[in-house]
GUMAR-913106 format. One record per residue (C-alpha): residue number from 0; residue in one letter; x, y, z. Coordinates in nm, 3 decimals. Layout:
BEGIN
<node><pos>NUM</pos><code>A</code><c1>X</c1><c2>Y</c2><c3>Z</c3></node>
...
END
This chain:
BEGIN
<node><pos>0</pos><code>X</code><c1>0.897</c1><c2>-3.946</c2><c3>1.459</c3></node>
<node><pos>1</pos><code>X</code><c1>0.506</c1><c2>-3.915</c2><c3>1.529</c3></node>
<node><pos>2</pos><code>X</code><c1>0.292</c1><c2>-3.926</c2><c3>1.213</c3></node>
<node><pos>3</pos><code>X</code><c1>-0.036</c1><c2>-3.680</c2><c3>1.213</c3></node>
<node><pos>4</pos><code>X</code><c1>-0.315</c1><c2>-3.877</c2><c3>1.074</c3></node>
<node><pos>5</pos><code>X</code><c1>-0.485</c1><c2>-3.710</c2><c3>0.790</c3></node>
<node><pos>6</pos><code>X</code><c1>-0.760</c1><c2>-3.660</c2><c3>1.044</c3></node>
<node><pos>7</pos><code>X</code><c1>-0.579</c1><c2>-3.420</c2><c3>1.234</c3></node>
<node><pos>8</pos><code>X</code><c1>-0.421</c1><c2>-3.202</c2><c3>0.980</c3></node>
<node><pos>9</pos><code>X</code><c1>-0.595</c1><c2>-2.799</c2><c3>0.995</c3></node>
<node><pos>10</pos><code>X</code><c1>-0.769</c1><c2>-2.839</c2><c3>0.656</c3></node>
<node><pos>11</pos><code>X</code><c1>-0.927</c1><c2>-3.159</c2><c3>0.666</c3></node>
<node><pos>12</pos><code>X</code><c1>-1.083</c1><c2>-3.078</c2><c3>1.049</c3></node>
<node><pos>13</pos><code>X</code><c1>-1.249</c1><c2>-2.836</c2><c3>0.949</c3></node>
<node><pos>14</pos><code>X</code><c1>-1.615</c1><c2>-2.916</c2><c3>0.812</c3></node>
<node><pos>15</pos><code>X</code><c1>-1.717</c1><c2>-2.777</c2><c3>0.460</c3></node>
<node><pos>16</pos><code>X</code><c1>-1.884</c1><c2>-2.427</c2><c3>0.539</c3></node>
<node><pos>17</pos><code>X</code><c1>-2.158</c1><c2>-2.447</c2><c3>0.260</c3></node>
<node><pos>18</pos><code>X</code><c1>-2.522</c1><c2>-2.402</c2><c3>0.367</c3></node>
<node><pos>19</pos><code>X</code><c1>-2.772</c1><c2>-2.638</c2><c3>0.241</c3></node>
<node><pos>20</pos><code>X</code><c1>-3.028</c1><c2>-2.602</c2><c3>-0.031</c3></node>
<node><pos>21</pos><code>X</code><c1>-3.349</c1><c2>-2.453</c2><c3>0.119</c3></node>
<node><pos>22</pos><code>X</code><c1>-3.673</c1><c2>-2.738</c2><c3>0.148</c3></node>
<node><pos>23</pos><code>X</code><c1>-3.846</c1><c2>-2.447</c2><c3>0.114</c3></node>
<node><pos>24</pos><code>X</code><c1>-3.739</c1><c2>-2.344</c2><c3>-0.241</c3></node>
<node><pos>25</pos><code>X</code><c1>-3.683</c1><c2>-2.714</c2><c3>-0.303</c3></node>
<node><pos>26</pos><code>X</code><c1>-4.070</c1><c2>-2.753</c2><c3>-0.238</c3></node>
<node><pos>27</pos><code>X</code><c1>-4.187</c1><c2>-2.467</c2><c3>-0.459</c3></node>
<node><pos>28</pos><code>X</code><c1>-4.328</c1><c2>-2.243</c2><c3>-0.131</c3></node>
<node><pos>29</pos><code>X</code><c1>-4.400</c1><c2>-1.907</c2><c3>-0.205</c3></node>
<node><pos>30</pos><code>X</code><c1>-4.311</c1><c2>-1.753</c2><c3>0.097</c3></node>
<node><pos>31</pos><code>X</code><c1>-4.484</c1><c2>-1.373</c2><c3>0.004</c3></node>
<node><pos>32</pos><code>X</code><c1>-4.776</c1><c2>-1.227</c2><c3>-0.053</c3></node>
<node><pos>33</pos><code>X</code><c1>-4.900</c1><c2>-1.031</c2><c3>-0.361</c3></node>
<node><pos>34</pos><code>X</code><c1>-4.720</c1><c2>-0.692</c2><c3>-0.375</c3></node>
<node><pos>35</pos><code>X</code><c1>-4.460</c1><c2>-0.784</c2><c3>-0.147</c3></node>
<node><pos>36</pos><code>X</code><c1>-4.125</c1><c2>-0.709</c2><c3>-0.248</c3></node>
<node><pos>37</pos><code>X</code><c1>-3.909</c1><c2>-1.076</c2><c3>-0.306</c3></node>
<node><pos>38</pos><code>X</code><c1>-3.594</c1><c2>-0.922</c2><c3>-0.312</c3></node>
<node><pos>39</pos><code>X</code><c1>-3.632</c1><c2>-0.765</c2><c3>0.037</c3></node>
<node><pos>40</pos><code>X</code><c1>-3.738</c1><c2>-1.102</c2><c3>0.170</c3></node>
<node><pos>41</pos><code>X</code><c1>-3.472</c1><c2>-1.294</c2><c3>-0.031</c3></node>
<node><pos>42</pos><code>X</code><c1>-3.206</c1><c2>-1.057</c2><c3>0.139</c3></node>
<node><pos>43</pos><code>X</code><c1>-3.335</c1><c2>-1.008</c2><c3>0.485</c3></node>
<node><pos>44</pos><code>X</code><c1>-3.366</c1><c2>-1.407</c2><c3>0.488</c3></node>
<node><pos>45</pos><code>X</code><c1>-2.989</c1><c2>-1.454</c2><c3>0.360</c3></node>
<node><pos>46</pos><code>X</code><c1>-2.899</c1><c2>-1.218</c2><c3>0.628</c3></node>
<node><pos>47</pos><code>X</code><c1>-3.041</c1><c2>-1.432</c2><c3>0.886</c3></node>
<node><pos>48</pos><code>X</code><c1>-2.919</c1><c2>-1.747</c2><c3>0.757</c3></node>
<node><pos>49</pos><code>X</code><c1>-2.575</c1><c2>-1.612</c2><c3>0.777</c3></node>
<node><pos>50</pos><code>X</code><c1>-2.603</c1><c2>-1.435</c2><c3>1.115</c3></node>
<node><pos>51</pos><code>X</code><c1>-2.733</c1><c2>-1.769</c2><c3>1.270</c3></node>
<node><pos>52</pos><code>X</code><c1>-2.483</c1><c2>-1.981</c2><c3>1.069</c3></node>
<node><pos>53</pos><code>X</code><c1>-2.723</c1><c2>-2.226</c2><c3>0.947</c3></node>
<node><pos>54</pos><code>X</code><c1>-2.551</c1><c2>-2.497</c2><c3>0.719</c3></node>
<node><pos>55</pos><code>X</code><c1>-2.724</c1><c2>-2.836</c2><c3>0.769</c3></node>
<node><pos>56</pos><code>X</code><c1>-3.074</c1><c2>-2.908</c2><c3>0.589</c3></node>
<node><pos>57</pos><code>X</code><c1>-3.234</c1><c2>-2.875</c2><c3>0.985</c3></node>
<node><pos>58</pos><code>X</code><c1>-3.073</c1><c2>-2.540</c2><c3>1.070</c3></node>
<node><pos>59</pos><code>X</code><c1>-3.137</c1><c2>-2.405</c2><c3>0.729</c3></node>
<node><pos>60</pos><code>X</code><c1>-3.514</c1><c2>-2.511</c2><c3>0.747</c3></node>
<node><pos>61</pos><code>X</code><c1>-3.570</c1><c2>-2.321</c2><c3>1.082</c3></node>
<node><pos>62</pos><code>X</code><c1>-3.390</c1><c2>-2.047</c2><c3>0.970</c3></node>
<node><pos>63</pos><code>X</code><c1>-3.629</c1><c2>-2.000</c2><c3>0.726</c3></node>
<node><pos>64</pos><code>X</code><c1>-3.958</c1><c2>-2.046</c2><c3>0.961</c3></node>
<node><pos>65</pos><code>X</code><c1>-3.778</c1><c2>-1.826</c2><c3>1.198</c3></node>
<node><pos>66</pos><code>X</code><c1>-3.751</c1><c2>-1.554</c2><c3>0.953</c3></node>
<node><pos>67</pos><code>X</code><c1>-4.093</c1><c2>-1.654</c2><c3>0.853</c3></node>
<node><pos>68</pos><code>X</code><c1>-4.228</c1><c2>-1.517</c2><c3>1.162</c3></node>
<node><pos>69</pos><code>X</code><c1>-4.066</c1><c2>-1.211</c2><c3>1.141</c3></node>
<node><pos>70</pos><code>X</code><c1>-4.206</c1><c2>-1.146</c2><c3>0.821</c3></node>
<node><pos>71</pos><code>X</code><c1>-4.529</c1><c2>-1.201</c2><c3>0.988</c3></node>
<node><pos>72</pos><code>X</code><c1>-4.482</c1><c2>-1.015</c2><c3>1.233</c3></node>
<node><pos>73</pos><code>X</code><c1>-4.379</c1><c2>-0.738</c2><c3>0.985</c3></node>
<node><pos>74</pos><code>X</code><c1>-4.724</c1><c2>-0.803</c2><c3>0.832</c3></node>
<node><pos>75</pos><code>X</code><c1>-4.924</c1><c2>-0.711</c2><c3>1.114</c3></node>
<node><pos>76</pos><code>X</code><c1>-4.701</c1><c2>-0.386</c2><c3>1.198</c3></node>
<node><pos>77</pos><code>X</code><c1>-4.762</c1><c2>-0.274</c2><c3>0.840</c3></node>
<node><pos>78</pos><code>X</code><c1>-5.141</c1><c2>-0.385</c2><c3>0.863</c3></node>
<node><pos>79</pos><code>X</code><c1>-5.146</c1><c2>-0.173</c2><c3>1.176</c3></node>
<node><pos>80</pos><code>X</code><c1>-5.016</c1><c2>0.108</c2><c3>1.022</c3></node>
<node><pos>81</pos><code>X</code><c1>-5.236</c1><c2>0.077</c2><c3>0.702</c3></node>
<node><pos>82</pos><code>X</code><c1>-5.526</c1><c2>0.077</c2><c3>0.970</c3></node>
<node><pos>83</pos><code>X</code><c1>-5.510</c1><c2>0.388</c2><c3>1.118</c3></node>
<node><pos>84</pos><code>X</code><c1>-5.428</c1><c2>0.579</c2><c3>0.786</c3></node>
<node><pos>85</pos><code>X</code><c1>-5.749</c1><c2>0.445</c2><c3>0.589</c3></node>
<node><pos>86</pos><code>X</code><c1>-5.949</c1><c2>0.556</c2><c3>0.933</c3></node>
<node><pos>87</pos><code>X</code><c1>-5.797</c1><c2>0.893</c2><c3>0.926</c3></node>
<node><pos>88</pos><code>X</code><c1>-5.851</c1><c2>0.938</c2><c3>0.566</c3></node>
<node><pos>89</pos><code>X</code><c1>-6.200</c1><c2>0.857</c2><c3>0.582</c3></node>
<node><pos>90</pos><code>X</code><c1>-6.286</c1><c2>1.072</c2><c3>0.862</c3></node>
<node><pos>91</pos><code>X</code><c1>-6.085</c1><c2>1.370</c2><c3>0.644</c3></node>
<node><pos>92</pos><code>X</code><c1>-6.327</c1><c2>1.245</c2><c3>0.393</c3></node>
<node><pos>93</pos><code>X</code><c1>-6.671</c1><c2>1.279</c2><c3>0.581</c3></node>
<node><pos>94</pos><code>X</code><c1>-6.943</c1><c2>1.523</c2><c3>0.499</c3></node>
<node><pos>95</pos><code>X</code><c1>-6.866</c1><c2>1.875</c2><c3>0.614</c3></node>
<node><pos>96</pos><code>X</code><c1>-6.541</c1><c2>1.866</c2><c3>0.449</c3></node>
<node><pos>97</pos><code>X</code><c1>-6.567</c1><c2>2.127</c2><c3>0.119</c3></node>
<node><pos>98</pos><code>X</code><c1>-6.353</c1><c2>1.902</c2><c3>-0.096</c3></node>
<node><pos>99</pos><code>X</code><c1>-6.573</c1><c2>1.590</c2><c3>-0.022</c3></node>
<node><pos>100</pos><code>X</code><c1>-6.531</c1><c2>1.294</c2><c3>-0.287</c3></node>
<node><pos>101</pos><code>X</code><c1>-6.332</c1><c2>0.941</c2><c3>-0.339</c3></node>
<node><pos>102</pos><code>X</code><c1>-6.099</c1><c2>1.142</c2><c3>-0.446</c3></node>
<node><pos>103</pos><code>X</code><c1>-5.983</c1><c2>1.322</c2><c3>-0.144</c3></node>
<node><pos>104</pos><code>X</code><c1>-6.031</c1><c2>1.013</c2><c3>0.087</c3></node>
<node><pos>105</pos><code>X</code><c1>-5.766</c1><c2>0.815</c2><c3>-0.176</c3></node>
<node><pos>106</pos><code>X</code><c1>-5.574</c1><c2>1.128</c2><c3>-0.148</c3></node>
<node><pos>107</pos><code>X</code><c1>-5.513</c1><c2>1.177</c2><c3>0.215</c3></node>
<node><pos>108</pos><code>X</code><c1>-5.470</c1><c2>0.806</c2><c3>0.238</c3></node>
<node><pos>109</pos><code>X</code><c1>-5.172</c1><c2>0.755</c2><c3>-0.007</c3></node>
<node><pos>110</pos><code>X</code><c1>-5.048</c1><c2>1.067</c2><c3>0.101</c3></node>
<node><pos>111</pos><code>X</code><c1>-5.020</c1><c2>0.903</c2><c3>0.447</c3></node>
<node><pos>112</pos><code>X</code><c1>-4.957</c1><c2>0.605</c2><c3>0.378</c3></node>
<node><pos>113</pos><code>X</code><c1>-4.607</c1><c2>0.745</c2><c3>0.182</c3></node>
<node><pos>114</pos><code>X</code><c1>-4.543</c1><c2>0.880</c2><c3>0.530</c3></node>
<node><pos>115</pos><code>X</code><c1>-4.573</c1><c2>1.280</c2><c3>0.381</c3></node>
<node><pos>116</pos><code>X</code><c1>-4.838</c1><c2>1.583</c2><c3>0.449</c3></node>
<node><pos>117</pos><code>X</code><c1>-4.869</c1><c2>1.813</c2><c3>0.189</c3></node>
<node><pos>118</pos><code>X</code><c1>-5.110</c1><c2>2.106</c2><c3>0.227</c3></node>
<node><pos>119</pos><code>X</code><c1>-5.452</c1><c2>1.919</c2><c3>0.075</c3></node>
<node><pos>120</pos><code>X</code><c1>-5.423</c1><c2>1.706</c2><c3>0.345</c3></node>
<node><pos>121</pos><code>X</code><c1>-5.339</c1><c2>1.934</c2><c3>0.637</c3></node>
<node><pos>122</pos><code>X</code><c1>-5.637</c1><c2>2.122</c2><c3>0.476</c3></node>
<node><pos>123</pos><code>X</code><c1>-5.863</c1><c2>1.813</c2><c3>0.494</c3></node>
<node><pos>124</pos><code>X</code><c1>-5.799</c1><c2>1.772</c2><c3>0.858</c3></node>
<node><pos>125</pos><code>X</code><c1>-5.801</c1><c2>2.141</c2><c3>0.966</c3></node>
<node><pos>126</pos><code>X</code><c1>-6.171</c1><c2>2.161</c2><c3>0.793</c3></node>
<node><pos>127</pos><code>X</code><c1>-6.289</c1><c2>1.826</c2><c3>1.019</c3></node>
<node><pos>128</pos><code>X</code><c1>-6.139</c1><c2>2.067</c2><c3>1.331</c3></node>
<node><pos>129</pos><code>X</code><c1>-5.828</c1><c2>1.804</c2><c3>1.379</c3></node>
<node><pos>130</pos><code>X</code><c1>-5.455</c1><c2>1.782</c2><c3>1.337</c3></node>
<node><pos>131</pos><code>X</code><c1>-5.277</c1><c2>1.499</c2><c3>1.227</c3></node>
<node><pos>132</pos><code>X</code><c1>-5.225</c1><c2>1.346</c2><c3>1.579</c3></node>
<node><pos>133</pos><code>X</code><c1>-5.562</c1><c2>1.449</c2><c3>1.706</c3></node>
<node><pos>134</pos><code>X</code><c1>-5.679</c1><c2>1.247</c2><c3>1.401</c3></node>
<node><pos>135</pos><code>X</code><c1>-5.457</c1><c2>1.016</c2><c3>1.474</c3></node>
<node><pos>136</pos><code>X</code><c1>-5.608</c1><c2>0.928</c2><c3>1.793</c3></node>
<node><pos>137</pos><code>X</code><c1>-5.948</c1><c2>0.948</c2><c3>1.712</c3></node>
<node><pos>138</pos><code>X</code><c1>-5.865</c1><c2>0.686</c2><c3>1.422</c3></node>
<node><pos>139</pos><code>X</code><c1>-5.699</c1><c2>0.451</c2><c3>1.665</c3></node>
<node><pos>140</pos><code>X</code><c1>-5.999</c1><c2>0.477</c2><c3>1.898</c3></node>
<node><pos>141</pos><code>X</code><c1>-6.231</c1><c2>0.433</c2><c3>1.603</c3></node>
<node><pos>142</pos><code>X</code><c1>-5.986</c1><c2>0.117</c2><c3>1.503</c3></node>
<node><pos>143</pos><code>X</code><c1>-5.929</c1><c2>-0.007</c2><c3>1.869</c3></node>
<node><pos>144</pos><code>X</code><c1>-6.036</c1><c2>-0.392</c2><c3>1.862</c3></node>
<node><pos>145</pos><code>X</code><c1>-5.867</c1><c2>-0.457</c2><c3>1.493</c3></node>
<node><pos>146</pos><code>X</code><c1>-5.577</c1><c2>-0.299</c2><c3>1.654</c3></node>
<node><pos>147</pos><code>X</code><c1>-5.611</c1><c2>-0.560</c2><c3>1.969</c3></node>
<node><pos>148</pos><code>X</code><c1>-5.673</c1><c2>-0.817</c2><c3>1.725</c3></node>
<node><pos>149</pos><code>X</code><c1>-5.313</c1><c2>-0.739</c2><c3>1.542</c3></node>
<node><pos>150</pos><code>X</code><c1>-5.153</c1><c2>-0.725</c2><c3>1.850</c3></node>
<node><pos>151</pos><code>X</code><c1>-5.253</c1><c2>-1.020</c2><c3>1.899</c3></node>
<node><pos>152</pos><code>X</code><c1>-5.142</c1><c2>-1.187</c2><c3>1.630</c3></node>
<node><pos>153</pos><code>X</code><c1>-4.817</c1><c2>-1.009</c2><c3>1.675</c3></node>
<node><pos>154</pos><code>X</code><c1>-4.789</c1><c2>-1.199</c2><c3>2.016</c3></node>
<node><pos>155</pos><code>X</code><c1>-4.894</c1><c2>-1.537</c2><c3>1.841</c3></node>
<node><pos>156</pos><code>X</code><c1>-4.616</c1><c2>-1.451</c2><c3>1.620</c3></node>
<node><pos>157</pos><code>X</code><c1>-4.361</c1><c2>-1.411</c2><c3>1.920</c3></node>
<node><pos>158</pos><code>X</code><c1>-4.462</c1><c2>-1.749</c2><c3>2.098</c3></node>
<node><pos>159</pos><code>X</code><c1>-4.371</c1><c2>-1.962</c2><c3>1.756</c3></node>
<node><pos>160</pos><code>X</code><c1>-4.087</c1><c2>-1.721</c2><c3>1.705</c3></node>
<node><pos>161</pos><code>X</code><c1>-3.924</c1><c2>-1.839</c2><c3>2.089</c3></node>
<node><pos>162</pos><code>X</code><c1>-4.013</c1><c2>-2.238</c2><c3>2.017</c3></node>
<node><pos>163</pos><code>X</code><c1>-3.814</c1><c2>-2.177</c2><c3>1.646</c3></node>
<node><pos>164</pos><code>X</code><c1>-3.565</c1><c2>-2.044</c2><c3>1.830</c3></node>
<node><pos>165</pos><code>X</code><c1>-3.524</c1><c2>-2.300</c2><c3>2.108</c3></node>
<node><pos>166</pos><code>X</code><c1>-3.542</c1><c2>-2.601</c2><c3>1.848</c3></node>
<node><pos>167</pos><code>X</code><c1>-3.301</c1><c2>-2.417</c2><c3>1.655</c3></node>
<node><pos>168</pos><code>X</code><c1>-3.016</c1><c2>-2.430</c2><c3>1.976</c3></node>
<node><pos>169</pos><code>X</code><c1>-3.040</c1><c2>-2.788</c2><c3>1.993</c3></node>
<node><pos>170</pos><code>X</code><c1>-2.978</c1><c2>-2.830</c2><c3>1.609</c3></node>
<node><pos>171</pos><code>X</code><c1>-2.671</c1><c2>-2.654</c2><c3>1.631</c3></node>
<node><pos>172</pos><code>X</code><c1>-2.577</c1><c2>-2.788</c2><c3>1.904</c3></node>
<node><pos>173</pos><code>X</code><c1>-2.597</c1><c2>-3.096</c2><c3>1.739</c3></node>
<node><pos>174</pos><code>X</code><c1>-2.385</c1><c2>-2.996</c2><c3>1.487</c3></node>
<node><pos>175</pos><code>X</code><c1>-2.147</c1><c2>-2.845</c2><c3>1.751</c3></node>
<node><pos>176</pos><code>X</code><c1>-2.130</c1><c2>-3.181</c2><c3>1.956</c3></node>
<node><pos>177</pos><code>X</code><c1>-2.073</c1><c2>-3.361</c2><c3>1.600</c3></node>
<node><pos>178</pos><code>X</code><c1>-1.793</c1><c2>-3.177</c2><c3>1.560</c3></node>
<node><pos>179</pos><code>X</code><c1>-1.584</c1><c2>-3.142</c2><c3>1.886</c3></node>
<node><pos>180</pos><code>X</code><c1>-1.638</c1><c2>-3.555</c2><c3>1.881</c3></node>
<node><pos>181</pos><code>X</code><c1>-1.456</c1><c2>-3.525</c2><c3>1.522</c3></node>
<node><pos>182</pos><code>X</code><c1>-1.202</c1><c2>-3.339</c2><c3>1.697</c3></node>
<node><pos>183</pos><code>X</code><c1>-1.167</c1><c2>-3.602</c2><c3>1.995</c3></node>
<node><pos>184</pos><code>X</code><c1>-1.146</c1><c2>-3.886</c2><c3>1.775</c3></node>
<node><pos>185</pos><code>X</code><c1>-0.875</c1><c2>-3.735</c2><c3>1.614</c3></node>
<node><pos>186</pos><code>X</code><c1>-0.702</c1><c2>-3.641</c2><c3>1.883</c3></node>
<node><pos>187</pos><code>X</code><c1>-0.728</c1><c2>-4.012</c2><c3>2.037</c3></node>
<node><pos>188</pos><code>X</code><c1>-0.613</c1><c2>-4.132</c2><c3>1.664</c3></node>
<node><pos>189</pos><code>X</code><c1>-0.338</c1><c2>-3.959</c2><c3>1.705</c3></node>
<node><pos>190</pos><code>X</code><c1>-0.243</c1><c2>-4.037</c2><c3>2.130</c3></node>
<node><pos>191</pos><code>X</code><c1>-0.266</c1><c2>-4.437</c2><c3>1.992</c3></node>
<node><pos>192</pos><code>X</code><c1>-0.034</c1><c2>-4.378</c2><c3>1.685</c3></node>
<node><pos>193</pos><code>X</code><c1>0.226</c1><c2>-4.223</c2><c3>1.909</c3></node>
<node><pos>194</pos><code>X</code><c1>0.200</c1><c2>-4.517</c2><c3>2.214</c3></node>
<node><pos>195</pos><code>X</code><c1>0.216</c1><c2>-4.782</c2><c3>1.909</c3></node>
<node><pos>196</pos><code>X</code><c1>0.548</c1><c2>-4.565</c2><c3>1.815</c3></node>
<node><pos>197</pos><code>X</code><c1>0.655</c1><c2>-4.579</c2><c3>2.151</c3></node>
<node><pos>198</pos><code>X</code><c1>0.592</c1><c2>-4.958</c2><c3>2.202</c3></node>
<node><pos>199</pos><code>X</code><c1>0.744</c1><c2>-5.067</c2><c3>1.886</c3></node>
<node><pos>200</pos><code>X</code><c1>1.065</c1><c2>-4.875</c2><c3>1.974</c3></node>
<node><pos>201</pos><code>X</code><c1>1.090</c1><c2>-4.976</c2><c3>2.333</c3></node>
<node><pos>202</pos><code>X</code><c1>1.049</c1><c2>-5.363</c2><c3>2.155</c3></node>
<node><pos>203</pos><code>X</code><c1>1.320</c1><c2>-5.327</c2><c3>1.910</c3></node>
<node><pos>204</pos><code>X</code><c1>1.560</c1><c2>-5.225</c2><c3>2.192</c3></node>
<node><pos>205</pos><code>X</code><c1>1.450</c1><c2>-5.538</c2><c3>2.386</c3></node>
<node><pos>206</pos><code>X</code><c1>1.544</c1><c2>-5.730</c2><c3>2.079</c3></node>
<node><pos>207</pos><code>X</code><c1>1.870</c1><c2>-5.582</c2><c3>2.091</c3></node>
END
């Protein structure tokens, strides 16, 4: 009867799923910014790290620069954004407007900026002779080369994001190659155990 070596039994094939610790944390980075909110990043980053099913120190590593560029690239969108609404609110703000002050420029701006319009702010914008998207459009003409300039960065952003990617592939391929020649070894372990079966009984019946 043909042995299995340990090698080739279901439980000990299969390679301990446990990701590695993160050089990252390891190295004390502080991947956010002031105001940023950790647990978002901690859990968006998990979720990557999972969906790409990085477990070596390598695949973890770009996992995390990969999600670092997203962040980024979050960043910008949300810089974008916060561009356009401080332009708006300080035209709203201008002289002309019969509520004129700081205060009505901070107004319209957090107002905006927590994506609602309440009636002082449709007021502040119907007394400068705009709507919210005519406003809207003035501001982004008004904001047009910091807006290039995010963009920009955005597509900076991309380019790192594909060569992450790319180096990521032949990491776990890596790992993937490691561990199909795990599985041939095995399986050749096994083939030689059963020809040395085969040759020792074929001997003993010579002997006979």
């Amino acid at each position: 009867m043909i042995q299995q070596s340990p090698e080739y039994t279901g439980q000990s094939m299969s390679i301990e799923e446990v990701a590695a610790p993160s050089l990252t944390k390891v190295l004390g980075v502080v991947p956010i910014l002031p105001g940023e909110p950790a647990d978002l990043y901690r859990k968006s980053l998990d979720t990557l790290t999972e969906e790409l099913g990085a477990r070596s120190v390598l695949q973890v590593y770009l996992a995390e620069k990969i999600h670092e560029c997203l962040w980024w690239m979050r960043r910008y969108d949300e810089q974008k954004r916060a561009t356009v609404i401080a332009r708006m609110a300080w035209r709203a703000d201008q002289t002309g407007f019969s509520m004129r002050g700081p205060s009505t420029q901070a107004h319209v701006r957090d107002t905006l900026l927590a994506n609602m319009v309440d009636s002082k702010t449709v007021q502040a914008l119907k007394d400068k002779g705009h709507t919210i998207e005519s406003m809207r459009q003035e501001a982004m003409d008004d904001k047009r080369e910091e807006l290039l300039h995010l963009d920009q960065q955005i597509a900076l952003q991309t380019k790192i994001l594909a060569g992450l990617q790319a180096s990521y592939e032949v990491a776990f391929n890596r790992k993937t190659n490691v561990e199909r020649l795990q599985l041939q070894n095995a399986l050749l372990r096994r083939d030689v155990e059963g020809i040395e079966v085969v040759a020792e009984e074929l001997s003993t019946n010579d002997q006979r």
